[in-house]
C-alpha positions as CSV (number, residue, x, y, z in Angstrom):
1,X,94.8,111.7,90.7
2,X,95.7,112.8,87.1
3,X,93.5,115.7,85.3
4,X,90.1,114.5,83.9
5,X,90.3,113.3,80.0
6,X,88.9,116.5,78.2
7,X,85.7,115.0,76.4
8,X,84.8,115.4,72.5
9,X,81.8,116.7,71.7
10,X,79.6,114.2,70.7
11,X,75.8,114.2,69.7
12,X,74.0,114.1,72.8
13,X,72.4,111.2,73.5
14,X,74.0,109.2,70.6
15,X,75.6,105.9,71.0
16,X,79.5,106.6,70.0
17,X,82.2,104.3,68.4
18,X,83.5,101.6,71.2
19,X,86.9,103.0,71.4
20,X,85.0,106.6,71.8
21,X,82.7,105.1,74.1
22,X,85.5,103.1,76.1
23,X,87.1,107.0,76.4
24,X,83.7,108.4,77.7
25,X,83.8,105.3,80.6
26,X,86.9,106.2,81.7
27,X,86.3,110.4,81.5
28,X,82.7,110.2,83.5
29,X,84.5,107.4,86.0
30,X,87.6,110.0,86.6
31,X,85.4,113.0,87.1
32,X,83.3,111.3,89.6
33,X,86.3,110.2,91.6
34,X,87.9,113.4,91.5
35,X,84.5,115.2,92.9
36,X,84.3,112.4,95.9
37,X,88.1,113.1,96.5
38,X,87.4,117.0,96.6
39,X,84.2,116.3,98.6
40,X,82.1,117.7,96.3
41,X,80.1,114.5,96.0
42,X,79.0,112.7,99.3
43,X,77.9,109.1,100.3
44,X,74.4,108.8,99.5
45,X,74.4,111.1,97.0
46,X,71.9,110.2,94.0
47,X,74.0,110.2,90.1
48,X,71.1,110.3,87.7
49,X,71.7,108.8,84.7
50,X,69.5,111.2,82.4
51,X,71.5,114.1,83.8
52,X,74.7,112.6,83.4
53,X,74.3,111.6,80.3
54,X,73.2,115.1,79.4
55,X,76.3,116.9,81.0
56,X,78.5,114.1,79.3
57,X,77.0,114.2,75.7
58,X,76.9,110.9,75.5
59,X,73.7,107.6,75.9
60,X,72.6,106.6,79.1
61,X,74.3,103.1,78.2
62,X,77.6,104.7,78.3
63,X,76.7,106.4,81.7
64,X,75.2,103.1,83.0
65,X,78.5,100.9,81.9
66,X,80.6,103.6,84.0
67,X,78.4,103.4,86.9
68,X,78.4,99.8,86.8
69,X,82.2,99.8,87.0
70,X,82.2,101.9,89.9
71,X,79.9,99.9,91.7
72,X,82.2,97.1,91.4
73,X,84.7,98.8,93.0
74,X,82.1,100.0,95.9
75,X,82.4,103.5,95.0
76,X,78.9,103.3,93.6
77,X,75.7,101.8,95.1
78,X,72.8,100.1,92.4
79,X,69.4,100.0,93.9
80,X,66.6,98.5,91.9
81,X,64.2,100.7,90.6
82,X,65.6,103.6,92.5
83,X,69.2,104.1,90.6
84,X,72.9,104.7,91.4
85,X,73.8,106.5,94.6
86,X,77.5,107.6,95.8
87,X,78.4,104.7,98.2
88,X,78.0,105.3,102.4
89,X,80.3,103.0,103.8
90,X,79.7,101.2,107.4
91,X,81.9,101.3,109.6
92,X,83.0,97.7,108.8
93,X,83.4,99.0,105.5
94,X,86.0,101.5,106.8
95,X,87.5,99.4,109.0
96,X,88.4,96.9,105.9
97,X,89.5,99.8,103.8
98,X,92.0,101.3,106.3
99,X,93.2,97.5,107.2
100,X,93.7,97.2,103.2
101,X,95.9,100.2,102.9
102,X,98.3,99.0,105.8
103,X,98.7,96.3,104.2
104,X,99.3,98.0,100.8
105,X,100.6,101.2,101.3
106,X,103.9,100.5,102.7
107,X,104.8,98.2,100.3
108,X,104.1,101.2,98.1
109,X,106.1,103.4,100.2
110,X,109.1,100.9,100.0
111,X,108.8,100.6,96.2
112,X,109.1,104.7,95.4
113,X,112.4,104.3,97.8
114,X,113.6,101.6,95.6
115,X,112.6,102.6,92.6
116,X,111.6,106.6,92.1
117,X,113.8,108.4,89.6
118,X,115.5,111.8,90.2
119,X,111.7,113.2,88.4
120,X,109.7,111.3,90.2
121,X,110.9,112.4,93.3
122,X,111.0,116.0,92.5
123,X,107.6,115.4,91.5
124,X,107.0,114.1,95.4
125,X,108.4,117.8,96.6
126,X,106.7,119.7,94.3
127,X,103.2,118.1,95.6
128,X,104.2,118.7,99.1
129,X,104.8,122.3,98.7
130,X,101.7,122.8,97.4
131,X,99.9,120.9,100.0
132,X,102.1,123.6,102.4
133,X,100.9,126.6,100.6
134,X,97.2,125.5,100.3
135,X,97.5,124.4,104.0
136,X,98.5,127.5,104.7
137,X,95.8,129.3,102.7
138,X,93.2,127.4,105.2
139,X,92.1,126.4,101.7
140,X,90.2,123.1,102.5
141,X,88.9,121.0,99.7
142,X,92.2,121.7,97.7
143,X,94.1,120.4,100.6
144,X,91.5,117.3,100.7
145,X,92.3,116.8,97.1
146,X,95.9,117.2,97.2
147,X,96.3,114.6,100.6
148,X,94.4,112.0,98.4
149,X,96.7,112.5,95.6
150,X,99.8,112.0,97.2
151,X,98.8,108.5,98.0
152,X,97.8,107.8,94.3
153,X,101.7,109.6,92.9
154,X,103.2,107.5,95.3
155,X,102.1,104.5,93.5
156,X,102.6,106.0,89.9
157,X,106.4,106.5,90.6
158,X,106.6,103.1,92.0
159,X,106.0,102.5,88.4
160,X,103.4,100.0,89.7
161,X,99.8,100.5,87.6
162,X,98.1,97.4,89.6
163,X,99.0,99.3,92.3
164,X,97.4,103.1,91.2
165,X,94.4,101.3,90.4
166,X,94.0,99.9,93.8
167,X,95.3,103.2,95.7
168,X,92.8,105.4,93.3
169,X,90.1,103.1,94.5
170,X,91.0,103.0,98.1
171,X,91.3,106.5,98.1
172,X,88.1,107.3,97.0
173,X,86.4,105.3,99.7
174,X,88.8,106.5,102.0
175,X,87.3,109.6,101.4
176,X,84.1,108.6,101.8
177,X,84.7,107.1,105.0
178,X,86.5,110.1,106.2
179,X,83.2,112.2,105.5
180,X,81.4,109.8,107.5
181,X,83.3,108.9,110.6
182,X,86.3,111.6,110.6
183,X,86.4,113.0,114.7
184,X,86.6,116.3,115.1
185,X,86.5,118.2,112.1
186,X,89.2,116.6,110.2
187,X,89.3,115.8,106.7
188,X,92.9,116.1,105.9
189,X,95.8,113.6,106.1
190,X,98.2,114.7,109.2
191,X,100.3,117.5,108.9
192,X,104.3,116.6,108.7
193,X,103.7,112.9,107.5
194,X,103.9,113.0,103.8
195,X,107.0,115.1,103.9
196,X,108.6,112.4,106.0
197,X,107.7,110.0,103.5
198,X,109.2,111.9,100.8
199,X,112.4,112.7,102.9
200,X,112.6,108.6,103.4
201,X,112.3,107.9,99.8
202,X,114.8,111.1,98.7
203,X,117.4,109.0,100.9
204,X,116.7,105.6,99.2
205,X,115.5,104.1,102.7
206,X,112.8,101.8,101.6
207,X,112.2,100.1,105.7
208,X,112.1,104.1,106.7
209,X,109.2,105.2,103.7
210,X,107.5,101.9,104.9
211,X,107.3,102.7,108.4
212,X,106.7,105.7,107.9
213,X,103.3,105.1,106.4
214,X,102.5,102.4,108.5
215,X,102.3,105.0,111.3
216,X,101.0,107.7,108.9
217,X,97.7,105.3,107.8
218,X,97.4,104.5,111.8
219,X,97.3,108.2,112.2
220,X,94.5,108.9,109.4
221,X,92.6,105.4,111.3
222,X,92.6,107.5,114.8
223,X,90.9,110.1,113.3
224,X,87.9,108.0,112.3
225,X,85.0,106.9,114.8
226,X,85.0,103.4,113.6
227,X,83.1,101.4,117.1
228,X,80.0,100.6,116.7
229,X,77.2,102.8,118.4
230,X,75.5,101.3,121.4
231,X,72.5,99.1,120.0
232,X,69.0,100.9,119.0
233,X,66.8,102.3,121.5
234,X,63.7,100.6,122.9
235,X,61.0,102.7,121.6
236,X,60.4,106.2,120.9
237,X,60.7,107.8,124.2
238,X,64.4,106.8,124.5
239,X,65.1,107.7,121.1
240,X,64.5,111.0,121.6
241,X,66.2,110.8,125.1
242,X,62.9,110.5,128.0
243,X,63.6,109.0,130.7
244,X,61.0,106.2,130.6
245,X,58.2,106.4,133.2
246,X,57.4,103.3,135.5
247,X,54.3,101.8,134.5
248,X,52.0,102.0,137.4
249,X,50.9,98.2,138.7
250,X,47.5,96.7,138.3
């Protein structure tokens, strides 16, 4: 994802121009996808609209319009009379997300290898060498960050901007679902894959960059618990794991 929009420095609290206020959607929308793909905001996590639109300097109809268009995206969740919350996907909700980007993705992945200019591809090899050396680092959330960028720059060198929109917005619930569900401590794309991606696309072989992430988005899907836990427990005692006691007959 691209750097947040540096904000003006409006009154707070007053209602800007509608091209300023347009501008202040779009910055408050960024910054809150870039702090769910750094991890930095969680599902579930409450976005008050007083104390956004006090760190924003801008009216709470601004923040509410850019709320509103995360929540029809399903980044954000609206709850009457208790306000806007960072989305929790189910596990159904995952499941459809990571079926959506094998679908998408390789068409994306075939479009940088038909497509991606001699800058966009150094571009590609720049971002995986810094993936490298913040892997390397053991330096976690940039690594998060980075992983979920990749995805996005893919689509921007396609030259496709249907396509970034969709991959920004799958991205951010992917990351959502990944702090939900992800098995064993992971929270990062696979090591190796993106590099193979790139290598694909630097050889202009468009079937090779789409197979490629078919088996790299099945590899991020493994990682996720996505079967549904065994159904509730009867009553209390099992909840908390008693073995329940024979009830003596009458």
């Amino acid at each position: 994802m691209s750097s947040p929009i540096p904000l003006s420095s409006p009154v707070p609290g007053a209602e800007p121009p509608a091209t300023a206020r347009g501008r202040s959607e779009q910055v408050i929308r960024a910054r809150i996808l870039e702090a769910i793909f750094e991890r930095r905001l969680t599902p579930g996590e409450k976005l008050t609209e007083d104390r956004l639109a006090e760190l924003f300097g801008v009216s709470r109809t601004v923040v509410r319009q850019a709320l509103a268009r995360l929540a029809q995206d399903g980044i954000v969740e609206l709850h009457p009379n208790r306000g806007a919350f960072v989305a929790a996907p189910s596990r159904t909700d995952a499941r459809h997300v990571m079926e959506a980007r094998a679908v998408v993705e390789p068409e994306v992945a075939q479009a940088a290898a038909c497509g991606c200019d001699a800058h966009g591809l150094e571009r590609l090899r720049r971002h995986i060498a810094r993936e490298d050396e913040v892997r390397a680092a053991d330096d976690r959330a940039s690594l998060v960050r980075l992983t979920g960028e990749f995805h996005v720059m893919l689509a921007e060198v396609a030259g496709n901007p249907v396509f970034v929109r969709l991959l920004t917005e799958l991205q951010a619930l992917s990351s959502l679902s990944i702090l939900l569900y992800a098995q064993g401590g992971r929270t990062a794309c696979p090591r190796g894959d993106h590099g193979a991606i790139v290598a694909a696309i630097g050889r202009g072989e468009p079937e090779a960059a789409a197979r490629l992430m078919r088996e790299h988005i099945a590899h991020v899907a493994a990682d996720l618990e996505l079967s549904e836990p065994a159904g509730p427990a009867e009553g209390l005692a099992q909840a908390l794991g008693f073995t329940p006691r024979a009830r003596p007959a009458r």
